[in-house]
SEDO-364921 format. One record per residue (C-alpha): residue number from 1; residue in three letters; x, z, y. Coordinates in Angstrom, 1 decimal, padded with zeros to 4 digits. Layout:
# SEDO-364921
ATOM    k    r      c1      c3      c2
ATOM  NUM  ALA       X       Z       Y
...
This chain:
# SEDO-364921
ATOM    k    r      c1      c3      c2
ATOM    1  UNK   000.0   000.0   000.0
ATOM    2  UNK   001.6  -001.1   003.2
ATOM    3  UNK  -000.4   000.7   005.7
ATOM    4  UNK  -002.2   004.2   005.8
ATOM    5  UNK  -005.8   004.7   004.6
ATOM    6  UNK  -006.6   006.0   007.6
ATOM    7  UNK  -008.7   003.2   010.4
ATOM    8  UNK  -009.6   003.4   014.2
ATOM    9  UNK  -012.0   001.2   015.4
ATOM   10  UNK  -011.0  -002.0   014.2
ATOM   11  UNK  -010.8  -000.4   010.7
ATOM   12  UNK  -007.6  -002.4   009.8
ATOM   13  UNK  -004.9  -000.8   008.0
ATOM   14  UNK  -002.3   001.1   010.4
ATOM   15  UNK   001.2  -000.3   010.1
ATOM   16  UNK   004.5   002.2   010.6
ATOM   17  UNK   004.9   001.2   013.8
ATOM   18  UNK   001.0   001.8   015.2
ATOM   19  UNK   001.0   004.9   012.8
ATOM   20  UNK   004.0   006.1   015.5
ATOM   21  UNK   001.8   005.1   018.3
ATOM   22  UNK  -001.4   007.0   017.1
ATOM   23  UNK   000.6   010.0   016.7
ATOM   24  UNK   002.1   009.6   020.2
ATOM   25  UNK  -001.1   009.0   021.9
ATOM   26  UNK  -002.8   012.3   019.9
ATOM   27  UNK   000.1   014.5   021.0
ATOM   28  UNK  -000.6   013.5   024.5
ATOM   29  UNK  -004.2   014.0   024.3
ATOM   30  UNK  -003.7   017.4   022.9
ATOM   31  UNK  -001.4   018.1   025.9
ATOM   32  UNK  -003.5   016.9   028.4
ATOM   33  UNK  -006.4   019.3   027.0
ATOM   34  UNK  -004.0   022.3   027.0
ATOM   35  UNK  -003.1   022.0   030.7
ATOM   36  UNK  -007.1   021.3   031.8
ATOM   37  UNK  -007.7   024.1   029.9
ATOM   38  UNK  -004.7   026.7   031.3
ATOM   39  UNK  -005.3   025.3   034.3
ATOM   40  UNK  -009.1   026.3   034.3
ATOM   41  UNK  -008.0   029.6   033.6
ATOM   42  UNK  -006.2   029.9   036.3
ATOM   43  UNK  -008.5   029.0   039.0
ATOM   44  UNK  -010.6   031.3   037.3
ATOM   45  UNK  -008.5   034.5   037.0
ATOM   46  UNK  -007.3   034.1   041.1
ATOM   47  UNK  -010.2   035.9   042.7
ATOM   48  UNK  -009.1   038.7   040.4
ATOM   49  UNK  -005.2   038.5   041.0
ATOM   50  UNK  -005.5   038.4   044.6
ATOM   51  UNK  -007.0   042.2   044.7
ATOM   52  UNK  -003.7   043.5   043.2
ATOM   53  UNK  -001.1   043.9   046.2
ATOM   54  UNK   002.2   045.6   045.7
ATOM   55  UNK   001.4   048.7   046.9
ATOM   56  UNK  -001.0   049.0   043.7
ATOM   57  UNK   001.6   047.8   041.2
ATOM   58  UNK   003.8   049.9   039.5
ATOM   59  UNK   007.2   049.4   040.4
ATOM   60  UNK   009.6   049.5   038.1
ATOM   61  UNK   013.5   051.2   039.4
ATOM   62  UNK   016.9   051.0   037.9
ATOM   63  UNK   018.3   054.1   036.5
ATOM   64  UNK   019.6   056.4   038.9
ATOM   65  UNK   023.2   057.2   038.5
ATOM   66  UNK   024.4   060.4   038.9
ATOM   67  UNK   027.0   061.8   041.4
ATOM   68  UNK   028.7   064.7   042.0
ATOM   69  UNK   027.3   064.9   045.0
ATOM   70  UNK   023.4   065.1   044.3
ATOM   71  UNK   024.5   068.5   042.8
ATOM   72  UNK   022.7   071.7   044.2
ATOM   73  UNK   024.6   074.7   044.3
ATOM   74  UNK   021.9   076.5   041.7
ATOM   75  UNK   023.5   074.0   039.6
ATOM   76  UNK   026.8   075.2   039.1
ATOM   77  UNK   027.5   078.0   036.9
ATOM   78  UNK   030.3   081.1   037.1
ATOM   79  UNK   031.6   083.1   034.8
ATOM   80  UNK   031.8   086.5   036.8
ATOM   81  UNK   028.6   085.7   039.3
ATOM   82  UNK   025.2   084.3   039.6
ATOM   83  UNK   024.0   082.2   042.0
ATOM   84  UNK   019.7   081.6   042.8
ATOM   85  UNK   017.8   081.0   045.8
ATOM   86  UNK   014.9   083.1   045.2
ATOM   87  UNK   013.3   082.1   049.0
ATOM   88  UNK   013.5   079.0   051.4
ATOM   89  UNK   016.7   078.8   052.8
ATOM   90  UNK   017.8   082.5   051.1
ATOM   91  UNK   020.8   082.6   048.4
ATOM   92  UNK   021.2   085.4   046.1
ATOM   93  UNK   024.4   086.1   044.5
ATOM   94  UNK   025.1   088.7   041.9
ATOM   95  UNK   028.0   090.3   040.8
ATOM   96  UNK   027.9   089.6   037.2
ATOM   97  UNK   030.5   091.6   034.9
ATOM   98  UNK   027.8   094.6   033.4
ATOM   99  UNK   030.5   096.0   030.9
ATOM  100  UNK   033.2   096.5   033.6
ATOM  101  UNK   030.6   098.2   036.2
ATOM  102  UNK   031.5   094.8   038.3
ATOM  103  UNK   035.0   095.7   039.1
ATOM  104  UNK   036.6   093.3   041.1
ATOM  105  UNK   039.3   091.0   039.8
ATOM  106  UNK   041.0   087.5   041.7
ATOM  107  UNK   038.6   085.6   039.0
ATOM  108  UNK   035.5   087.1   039.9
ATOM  109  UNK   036.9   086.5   043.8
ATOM  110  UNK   037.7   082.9   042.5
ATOM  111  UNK   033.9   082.4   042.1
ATOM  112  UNK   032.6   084.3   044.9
ATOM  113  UNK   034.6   082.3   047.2
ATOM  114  UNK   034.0   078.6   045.6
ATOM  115  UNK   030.0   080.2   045.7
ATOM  116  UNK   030.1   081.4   049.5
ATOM  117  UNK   032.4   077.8   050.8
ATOM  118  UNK   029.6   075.9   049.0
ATOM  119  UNK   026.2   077.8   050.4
ATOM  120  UNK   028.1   077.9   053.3
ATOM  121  UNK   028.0   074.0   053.8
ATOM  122  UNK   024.8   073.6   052.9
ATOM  123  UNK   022.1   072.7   054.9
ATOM  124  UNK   019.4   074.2   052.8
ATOM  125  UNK   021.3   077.7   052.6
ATOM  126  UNK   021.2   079.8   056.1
ATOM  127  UNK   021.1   083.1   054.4
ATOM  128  UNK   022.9   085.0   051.8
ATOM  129  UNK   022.0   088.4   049.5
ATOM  130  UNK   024.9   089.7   047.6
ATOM  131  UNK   023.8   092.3   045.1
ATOM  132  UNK   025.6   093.8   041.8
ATOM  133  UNK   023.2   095.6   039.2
ATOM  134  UNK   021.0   098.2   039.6
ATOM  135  UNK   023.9   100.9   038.4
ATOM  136  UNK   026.8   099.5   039.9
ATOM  137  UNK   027.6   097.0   042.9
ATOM  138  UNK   031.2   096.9   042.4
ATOM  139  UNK   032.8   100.1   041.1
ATOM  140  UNK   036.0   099.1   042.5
ATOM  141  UNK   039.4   097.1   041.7
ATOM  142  UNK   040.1   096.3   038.0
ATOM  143  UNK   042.8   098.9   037.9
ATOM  144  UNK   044.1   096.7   034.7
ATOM  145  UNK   044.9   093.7   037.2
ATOM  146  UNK   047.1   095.7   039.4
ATOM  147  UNK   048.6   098.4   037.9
ATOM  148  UNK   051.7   097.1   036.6
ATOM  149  UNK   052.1   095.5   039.9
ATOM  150  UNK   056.0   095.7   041.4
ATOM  151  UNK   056.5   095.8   045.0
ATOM  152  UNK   057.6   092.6   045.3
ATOM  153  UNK   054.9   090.9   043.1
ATOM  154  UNK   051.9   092.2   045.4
ATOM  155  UNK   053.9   091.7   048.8
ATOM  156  UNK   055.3   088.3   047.7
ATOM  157  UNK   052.1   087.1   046.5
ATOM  158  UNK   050.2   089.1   049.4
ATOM  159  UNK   048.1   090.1   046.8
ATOM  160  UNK   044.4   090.6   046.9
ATOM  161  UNK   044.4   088.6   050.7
ATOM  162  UNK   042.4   086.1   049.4
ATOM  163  UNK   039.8   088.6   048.8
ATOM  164  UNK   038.3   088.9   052.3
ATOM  165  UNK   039.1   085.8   053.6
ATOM  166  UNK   036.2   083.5   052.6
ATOM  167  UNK   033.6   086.1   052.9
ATOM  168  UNK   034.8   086.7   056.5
ATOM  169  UNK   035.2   083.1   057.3
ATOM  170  UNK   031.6   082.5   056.1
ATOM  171  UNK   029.7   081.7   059.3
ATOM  172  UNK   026.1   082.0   057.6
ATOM  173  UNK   025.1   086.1   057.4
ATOM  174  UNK   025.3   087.8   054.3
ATOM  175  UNK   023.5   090.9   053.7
ATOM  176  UNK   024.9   093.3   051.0
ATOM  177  UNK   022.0   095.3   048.8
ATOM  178  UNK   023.9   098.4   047.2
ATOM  179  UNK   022.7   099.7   044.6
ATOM  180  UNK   024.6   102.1   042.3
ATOM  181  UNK   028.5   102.8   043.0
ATOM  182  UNK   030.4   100.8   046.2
ATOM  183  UNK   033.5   102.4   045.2
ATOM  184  UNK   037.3   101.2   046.5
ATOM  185  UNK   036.9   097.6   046.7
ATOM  186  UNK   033.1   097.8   046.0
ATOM  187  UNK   033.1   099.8   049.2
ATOM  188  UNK   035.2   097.3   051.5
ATOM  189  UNK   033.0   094.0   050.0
ATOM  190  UNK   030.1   095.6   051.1
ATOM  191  UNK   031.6   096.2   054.6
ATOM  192  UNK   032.3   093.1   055.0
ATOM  193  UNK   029.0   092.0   055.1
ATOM  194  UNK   027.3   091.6   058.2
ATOM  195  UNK   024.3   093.8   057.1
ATOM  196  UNK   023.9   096.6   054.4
ATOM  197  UNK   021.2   097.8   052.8
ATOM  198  UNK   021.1   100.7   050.3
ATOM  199  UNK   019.0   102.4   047.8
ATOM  200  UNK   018.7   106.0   047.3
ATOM  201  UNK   021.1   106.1   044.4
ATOM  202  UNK   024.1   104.7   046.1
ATOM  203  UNK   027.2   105.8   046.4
ATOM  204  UNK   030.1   104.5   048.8
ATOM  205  UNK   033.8   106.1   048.9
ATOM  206  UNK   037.6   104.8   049.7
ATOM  207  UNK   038.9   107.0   046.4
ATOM  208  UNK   042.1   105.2   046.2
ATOM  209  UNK   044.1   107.9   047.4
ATOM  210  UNK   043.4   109.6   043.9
ATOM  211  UNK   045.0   106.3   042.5
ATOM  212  UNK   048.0   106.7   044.0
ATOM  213  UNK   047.5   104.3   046.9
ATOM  214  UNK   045.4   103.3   050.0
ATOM  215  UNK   042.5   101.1   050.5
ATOM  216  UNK   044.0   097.3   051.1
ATOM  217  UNK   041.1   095.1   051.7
ATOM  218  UNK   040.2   096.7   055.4
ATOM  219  UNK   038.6   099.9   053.9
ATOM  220  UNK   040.8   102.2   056.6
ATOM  221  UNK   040.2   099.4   059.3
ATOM  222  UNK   036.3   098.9   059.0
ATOM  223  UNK   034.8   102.4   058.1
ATOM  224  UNK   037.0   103.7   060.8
ATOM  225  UNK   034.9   101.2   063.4
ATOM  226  UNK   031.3   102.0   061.2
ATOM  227  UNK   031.7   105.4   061.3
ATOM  228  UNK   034.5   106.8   064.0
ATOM  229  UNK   037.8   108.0   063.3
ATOM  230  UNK   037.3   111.6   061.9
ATOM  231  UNK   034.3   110.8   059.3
ATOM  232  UNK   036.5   107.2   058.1
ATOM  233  UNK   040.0   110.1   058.1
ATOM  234  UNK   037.5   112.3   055.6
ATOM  235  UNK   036.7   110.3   053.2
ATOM  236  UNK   039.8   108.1   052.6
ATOM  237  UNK   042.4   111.7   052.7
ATOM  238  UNK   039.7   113.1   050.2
ATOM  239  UNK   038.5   110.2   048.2
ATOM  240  UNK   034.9   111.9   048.4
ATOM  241  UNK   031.9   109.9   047.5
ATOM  242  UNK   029.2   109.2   050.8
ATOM  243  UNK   025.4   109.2   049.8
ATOM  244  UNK   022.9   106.6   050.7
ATOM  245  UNK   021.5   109.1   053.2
ATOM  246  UNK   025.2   109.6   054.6
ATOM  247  UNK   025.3   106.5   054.8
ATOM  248  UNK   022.1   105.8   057.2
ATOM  249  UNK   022.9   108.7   059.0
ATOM  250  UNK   026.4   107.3   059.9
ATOM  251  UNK   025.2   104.3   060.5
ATOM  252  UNK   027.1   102.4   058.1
ATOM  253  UNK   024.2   101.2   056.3
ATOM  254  UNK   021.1   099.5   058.2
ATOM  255  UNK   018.2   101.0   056.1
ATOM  256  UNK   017.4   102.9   052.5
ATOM  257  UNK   014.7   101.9   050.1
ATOM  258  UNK   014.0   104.4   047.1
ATOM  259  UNK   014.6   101.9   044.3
ATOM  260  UNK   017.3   099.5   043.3
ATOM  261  UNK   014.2   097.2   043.7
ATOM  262  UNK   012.8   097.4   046.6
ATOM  263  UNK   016.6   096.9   048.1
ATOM  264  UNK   016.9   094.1   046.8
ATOM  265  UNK   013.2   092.7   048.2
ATOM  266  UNK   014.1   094.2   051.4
ATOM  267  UNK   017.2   092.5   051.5
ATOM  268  UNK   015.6   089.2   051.0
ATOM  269  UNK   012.7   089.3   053.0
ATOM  270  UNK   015.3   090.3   055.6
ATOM  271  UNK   017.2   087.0   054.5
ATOM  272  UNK   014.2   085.0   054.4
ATOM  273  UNK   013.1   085.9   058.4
ATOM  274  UNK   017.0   085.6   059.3
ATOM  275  UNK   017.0   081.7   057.7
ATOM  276  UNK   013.3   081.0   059.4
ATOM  277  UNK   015.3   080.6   062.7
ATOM  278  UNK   017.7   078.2   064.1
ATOM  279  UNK   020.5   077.8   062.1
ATOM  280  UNK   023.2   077.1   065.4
ATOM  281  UNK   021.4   080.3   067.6
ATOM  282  UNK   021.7   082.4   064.1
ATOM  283  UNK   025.8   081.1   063.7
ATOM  284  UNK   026.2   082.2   067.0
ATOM  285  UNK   024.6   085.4   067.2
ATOM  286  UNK   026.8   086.4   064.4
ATOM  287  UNK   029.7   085.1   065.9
ATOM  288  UNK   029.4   087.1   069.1
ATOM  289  UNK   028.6   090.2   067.4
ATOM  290  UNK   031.6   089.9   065.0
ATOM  291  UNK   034.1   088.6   068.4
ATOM  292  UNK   033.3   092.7   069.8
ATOM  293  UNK   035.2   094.0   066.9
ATOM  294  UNK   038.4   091.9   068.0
ATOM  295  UNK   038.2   091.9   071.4
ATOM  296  UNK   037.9   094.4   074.5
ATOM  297  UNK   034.4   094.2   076.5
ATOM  298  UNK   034.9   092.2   079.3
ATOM  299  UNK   036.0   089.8   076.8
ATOM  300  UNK   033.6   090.2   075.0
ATOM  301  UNK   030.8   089.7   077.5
ATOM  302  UNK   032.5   086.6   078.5
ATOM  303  UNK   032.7   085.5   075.1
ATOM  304  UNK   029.0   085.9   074.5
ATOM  305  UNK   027.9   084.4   078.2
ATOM  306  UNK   029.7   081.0   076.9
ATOM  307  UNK   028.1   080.9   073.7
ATOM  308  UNK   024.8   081.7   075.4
ATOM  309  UNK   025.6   078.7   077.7
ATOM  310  UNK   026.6   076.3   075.1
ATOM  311  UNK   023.1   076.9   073.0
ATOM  312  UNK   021.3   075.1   075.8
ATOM  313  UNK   023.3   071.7   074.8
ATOM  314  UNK   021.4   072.1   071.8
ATOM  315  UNK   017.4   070.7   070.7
ATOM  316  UNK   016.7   074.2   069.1
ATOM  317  UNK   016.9   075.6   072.5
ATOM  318  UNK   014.7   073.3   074.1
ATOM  319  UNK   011.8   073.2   071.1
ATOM  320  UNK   012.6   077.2   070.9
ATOM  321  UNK   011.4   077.9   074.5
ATOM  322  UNK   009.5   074.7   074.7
ATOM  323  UNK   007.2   075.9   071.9
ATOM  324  UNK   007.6   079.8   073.5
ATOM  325  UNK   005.9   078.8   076.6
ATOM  326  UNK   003.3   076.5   074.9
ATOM  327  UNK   002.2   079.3   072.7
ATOM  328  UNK   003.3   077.3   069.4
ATOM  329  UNK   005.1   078.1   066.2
ATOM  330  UNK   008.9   076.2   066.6
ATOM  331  UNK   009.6   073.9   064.7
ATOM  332  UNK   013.6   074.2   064.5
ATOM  333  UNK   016.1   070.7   063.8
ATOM  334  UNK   019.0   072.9   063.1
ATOM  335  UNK   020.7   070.7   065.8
């Protein structure tokens, strides 16, 4: 048979050449269907396609690399402290070595200070609480650390220098809530905080004389300006132990609170009013307060009167006293 079986109109037998063209000309007609018919579809599914606009589309976002940067300071972790922020714009770091009654040692400085140069640079920090445990803020040096100490060692080294120098370079306030012992070191970390508060059950003292030694983090040098020269001479010649009420009476701690607790909460809600303010008018509060220990009081006042004129270059000022005589709440920039 030379021809298919098949027939189209003329019923003649298809030869290999018209079988090719049949199969051409079907394969077109079956495209040309396909695009009427997509095409159809199209014209029909635009009404609906028009009321989707980006803004109702899910977008869909490369992955997000991570830097170093994006890092919050509740991120990183210490061995000897902790680090939280409990309330907006408030820190809280705690003295974290239980078993030792939070003596202090250059690690546990190491953290404190990598803790206080980090809140202290960022913008969401503008208060800090620094607390130890409810039995014990710091019960002093680690006597272990320092003991077999030679002469030359700790005056080579200038040993335990680097353990005022951050906290008093710090230019955000820091308010210390004592609970338990403040003993030696314990004692002079707490002073140099720019507030102190204290529960009933504290207990402050300079008892290195019993050691041997003197106080060598500014013990002799800030109780004596806390608390005048002949109550600062009694308890660093003793080594006695000052109570919590001593301690308000003398003025060397700003308030009391019966319970470990409620120092704590008083310290923050303290913290939390503190970093409700302008950041630059509370840097330069503290800053003029601290310059009166250093300087005499002309000085002093002359000091301050600058600083007061320099906080009018800033917008804080103006929305500050803006909003005052408006009767509105500020709402501070920080700038």
């Amino acid at each position: 048979m030379r021809g298919l079986a098949l027939r189209f109109g003329d019923h003649k037998p298809l030869g290999s050449s018209r079988l090719r063209h049949a199969h051409w000309s079907l394969g077109s007609l079956i495209s040309n269907i396909l695009l009427t018919t997509m095409s159809t579809f199209v014209r029909t599914l635009r009404p609906y396609a028009s009321r989707f606009t980006p803004s109702t589309l899910p977008r869909i976002l490369p992955p997000r690399r991570f830097r170093s940067s994006d890092a919050t300071p509740s991120e990183k972790t210490y061995e000897n402290i902790l680090v939280s922020h409990p309330r907006p714009g408030v820190s809280l770091i705690t003295l974290n070595r239980p078993k030792q009654l939070n003596a202090l040692s250059t690690p546990l400085f190491n953290d404190l200070n990598s803790a206080l140069s980090t809140l202290d640079s960022s913008p969401s920090t503008r208060c800090i609480v620094l607390t130890g445990s409810h039995k014990s803020f710091a019960a002093g040096a680690d006597i272990k650390e320092m003991s077999t100490l030679t002469f030359a060692e700790a005056y080579g080294k200038d040993f335990i220098k680097s353990w005022s120098q951050q906290i008093s370079n710090t230019t955000i306030p820091i308010i210390a809530a004592v609970n338990g012992y403040a003993l030696g070191g314990g004692c002079e970390l707490a002073m140099m905080c720019d507030i102190i508060y204290a529960s009933s059950n504290a207990q402050f003292g300079q008892p290195e004389v019993k050691l041997g030694t003197i106080p060598g983090a500014g013990g002799s040098q800030r109780l004596r300006r806390a608390v005048g020269k002949s109550r600062a001479m009694e308890v660093i010649l003793t080594g006695k132990m000052v109570s919590a009420q001593e301690a308000d009476k003398w003025g060397l701690a700003a308030r009391v609170f019966d319970t470990p607790e409620e120092c704590v909460e008083g310290a923050l809600d303290t913290a939390e009013t503190i970093a409700g303010y302008g950041k630059l008018a509370v840097k330069a509060a503290k800053e003029v307060v601290n310059q009166a220990e250093e300087v005499g009081l002309s000085e002093g006042v002359k000091f301050e009167r600058r600083m007061f004129h320099g906080l009018f270059g800033t917008k804080d000022q103006k929305v500050g006293m803006g909003a005052f005589v408006k009767k509105e709440k500020p709402e501070w920039t920080h700038e």
